[in-house]
RODO-2510 file (C-alpha; in nm, 4 decimals, decimal comma):
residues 226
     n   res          X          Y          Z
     1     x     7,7845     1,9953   -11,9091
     2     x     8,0460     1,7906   -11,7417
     3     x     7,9674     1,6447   -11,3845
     4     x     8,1826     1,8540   -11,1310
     5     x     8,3954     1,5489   -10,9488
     6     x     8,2916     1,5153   -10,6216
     7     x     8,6242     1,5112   -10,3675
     8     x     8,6062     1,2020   -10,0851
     9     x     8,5951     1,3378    -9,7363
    10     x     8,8917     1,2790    -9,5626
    11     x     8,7360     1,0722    -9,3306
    12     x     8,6093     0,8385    -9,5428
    13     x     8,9123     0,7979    -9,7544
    14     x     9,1002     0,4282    -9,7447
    15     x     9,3508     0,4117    -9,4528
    16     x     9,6329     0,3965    -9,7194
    17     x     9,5160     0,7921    -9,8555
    18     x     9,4697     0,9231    -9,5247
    19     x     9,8005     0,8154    -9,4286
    20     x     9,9599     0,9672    -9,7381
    21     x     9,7491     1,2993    -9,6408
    22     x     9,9529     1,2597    -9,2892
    23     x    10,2922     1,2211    -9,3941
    24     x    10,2968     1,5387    -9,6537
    25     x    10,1134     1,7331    -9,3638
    26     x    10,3971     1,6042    -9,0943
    27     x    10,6798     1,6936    -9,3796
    28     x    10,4982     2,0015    -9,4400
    29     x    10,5287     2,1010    -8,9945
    30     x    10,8952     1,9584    -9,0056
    31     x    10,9991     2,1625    -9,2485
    32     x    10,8191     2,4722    -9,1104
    33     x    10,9864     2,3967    -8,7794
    34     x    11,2735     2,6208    -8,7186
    35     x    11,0698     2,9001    -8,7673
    36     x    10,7218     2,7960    -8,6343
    37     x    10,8889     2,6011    -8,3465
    38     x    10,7545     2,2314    -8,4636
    39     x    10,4023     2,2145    -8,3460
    40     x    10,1952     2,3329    -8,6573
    41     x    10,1983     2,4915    -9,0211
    42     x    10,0435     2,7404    -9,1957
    43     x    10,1243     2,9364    -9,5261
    44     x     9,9828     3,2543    -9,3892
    45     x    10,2828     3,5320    -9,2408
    46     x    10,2488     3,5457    -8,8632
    47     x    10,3418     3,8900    -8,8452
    48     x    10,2606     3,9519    -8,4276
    49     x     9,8758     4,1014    -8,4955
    50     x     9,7088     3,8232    -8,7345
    51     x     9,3073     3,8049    -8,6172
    52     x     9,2849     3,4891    -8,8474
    53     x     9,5293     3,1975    -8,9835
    54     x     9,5063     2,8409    -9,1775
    55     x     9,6903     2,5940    -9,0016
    56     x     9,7759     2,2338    -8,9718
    57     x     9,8701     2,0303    -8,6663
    58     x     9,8988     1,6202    -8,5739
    59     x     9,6445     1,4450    -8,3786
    60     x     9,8599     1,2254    -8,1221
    61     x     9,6505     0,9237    -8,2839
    62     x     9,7902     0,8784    -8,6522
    63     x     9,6730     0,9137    -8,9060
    64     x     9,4653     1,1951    -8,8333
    65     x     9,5066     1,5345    -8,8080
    66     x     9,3329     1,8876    -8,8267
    67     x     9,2764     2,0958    -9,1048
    68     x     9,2143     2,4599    -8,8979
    69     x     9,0629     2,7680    -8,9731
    70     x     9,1553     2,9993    -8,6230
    71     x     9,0100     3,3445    -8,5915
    72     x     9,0279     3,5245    -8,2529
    73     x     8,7398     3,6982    -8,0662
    74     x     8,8430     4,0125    -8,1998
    75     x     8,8496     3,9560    -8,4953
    76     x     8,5050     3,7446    -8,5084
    77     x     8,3336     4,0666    -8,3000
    78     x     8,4809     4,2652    -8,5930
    79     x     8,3408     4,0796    -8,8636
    80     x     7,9760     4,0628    -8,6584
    81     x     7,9966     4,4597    -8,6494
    82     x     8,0863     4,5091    -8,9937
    83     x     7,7823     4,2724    -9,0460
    84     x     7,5576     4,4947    -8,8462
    85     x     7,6426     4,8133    -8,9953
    86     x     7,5799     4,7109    -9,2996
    87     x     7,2303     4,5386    -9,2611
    88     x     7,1249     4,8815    -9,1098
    89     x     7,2871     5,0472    -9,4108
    90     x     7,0385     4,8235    -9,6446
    91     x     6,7358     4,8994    -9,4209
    92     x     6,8286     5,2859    -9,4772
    93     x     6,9067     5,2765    -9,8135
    94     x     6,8333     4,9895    -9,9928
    95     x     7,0142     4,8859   -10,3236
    96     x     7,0346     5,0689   -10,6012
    97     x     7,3474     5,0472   -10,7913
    98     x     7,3676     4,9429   -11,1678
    99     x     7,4138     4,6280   -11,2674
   100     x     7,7936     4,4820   -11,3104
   101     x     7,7812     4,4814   -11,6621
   102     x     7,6579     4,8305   -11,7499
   103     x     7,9097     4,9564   -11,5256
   104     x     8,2059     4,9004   -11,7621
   105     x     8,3138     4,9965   -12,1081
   106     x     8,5160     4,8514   -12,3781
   107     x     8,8218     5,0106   -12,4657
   108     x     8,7830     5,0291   -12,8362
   109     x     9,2215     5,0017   -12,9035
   110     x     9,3282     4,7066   -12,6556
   111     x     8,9221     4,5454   -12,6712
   112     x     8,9748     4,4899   -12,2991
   113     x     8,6725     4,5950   -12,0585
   114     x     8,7582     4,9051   -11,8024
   115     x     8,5576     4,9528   -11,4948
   116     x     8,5609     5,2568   -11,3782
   117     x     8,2491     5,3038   -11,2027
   118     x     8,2254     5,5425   -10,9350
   119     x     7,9968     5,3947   -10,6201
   120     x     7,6823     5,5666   -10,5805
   121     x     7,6197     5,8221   -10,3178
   122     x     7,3002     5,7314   -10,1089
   123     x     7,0956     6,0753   -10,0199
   124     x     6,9603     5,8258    -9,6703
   125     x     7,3388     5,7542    -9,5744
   126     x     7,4150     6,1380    -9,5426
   127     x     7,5616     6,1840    -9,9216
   128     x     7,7950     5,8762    -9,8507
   129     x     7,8559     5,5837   -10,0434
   130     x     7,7104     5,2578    -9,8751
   131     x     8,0479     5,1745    -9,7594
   132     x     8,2087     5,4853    -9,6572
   133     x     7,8560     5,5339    -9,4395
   134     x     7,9403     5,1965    -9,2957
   135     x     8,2786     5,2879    -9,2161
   136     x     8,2070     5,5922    -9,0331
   137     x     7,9257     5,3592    -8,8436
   138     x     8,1969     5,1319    -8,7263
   139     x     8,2735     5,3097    -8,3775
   140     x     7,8889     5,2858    -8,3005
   141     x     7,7799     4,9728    -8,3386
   142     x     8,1045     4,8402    -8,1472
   143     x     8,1200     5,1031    -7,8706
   144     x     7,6959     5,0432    -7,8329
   145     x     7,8218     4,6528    -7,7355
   146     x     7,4929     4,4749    -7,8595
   147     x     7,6887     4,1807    -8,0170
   148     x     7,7979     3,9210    -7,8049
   149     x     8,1106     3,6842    -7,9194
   150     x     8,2277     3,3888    -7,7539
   151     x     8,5413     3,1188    -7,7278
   152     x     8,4445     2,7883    -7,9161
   153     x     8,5641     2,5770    -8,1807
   154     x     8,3657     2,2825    -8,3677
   155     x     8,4958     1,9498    -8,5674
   156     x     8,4123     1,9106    -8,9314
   157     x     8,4038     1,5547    -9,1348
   158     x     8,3258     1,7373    -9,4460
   159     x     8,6749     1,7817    -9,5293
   160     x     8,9062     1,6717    -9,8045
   161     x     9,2380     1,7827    -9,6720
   162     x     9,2608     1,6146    -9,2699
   163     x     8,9914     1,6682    -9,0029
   164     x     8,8412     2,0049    -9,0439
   165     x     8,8419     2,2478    -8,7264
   166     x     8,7108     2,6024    -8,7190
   167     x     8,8330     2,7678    -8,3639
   168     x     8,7353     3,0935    -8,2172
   169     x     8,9825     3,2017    -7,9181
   170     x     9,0299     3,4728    -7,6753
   171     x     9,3719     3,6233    -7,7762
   172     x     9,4573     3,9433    -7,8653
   173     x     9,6771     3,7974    -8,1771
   174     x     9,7517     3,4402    -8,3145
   175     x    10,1177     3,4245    -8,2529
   176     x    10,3140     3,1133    -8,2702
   177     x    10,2751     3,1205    -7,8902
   178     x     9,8953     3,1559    -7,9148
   179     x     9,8633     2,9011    -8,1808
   180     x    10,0487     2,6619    -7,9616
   181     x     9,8494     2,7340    -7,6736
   182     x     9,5545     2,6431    -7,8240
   183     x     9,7076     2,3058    -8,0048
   184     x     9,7433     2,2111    -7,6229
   185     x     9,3846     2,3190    -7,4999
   186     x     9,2154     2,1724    -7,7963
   187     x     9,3875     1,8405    -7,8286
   188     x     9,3261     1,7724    -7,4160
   189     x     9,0060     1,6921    -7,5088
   190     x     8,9574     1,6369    -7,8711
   191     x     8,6414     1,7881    -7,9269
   192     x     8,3700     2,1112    -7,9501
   193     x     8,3700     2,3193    -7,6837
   194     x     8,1870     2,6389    -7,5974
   195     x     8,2807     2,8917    -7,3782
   196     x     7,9801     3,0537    -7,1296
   197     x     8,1586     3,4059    -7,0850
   198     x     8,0298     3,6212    -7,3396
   199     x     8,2536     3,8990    -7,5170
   200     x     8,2447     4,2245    -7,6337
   201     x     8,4568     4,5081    -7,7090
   202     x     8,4355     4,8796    -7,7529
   203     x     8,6300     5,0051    -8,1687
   204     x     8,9265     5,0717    -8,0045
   205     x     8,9673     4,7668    -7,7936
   206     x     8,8743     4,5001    -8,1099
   207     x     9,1050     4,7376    -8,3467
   208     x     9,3023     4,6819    -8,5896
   209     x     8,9676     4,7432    -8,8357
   210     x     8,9882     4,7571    -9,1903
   211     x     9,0015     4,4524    -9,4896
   212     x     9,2507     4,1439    -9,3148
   213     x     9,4019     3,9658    -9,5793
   214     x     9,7141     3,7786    -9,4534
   215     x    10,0446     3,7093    -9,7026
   216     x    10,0549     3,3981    -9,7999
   217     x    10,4415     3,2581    -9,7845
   218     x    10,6067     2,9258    -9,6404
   219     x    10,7631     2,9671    -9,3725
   220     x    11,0727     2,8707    -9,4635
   221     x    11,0691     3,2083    -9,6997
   222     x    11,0013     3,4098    -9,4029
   223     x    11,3859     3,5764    -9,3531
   224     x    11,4020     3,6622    -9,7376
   225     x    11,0159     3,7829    -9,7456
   226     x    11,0945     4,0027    -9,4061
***
């Protein structure tokens, strides 16, 4: 077997590299600036309710800058609660589906495998399948409040693409306004933070639930993609 390559962190790269790294991300936010106002860039739609977005901003010290992964509150109670309801579903019923393999069959004219495989229905999850039973759990394990959530964000040097940043903040929505907002709090200081206030919501308050998968287009494609 051929050795996987192993990709150079970004900060250890030459000075030369991460300066070429720099200028295609500053092209990449100048070019994405009549629609996303000049601060960042991301390839992810910012449609008005996004719980999550990839972006890219400047550091005010060249040549660095932040590779970010931004999620809000919301959306990281969500995810907890969909975590939660589904351990409990294991402990209830745990799993017994078929293997991957046996679940498909080979269609004897085109040779191409079809998978039609219908989930199973667990007798311990009321007749359900494991994830409609976890669906219908949703509004109890977020109205019960047990999870906690809180405001942070944390550097990462493990990067190949800019400083990486993972950032958890208390907005509704990342909007180009929110987005911004946070550019401003995060770069005051430059560093991890942690908030103290713990959060929590009831289903209706961390809503929109449901699979988040944002559409990935550059923003200069946004008026034809609207």
């Amino acid at each position: 077997m051929r050795k996987r390559r192993r990709r150079t962190h970004f900060v250890d790269l030459p000075r030369h590299r991460q300066k070429d790294q720099f200028i295609r991300a500053r092209n990449r936010i100048r070019r994405a600036a009549p629609v996303l106002g000049g601060r960042f860039y991301t390839h992810d739609y910012l449609h008005g309710e996004n719980g999550w977005a990839d972006v890219l901003f400047l550091s005010p010290r060249p040549p660095l800058f932040y590779n970010a992964i931004l999620s809000t509150t919301r959306y990281d109670y969500r995810e907890k609660v969909h975590e939660l309801a589904s351990e409990a579903s294991y402990q209830m019923a745990p799993d017994r589906e078929p293997d991957f393999h046996s679940r498909g069959r080979r269609d004897p004219k085109t040779k191409h495998w079809i998978y039609d495989y219908e989930p199973l229905r667990y007798p311990e999850l009321d007749g359900l399948t494991r994830l409609q039973w976890i669906e219908r759990e949703l509004p109890r394990f977020a109205d019960a409040r047990t999870l906690q959530v809180f405001e942070y964000w944390t550097l990462h040097r493990d990067y190949a693409y800019g400083m990486g940043l993972e950032a958890v903040i208390d907005v509704p929505f990342l909007t180009i306004e929110a987005i911004e907002g946070f550019i401003d709090r995060f770069l005051n200081t430059d560093t991890g933070y942690r908030s103290d206030t713990p959060l929590s919501y009831g289903y209706e308050e961390a809503g929109p639930w449901g699979l988040e998968s944002n559409a990935l287009i550059e923003p200069w494609d946004w008026p034809e993609g609207e």
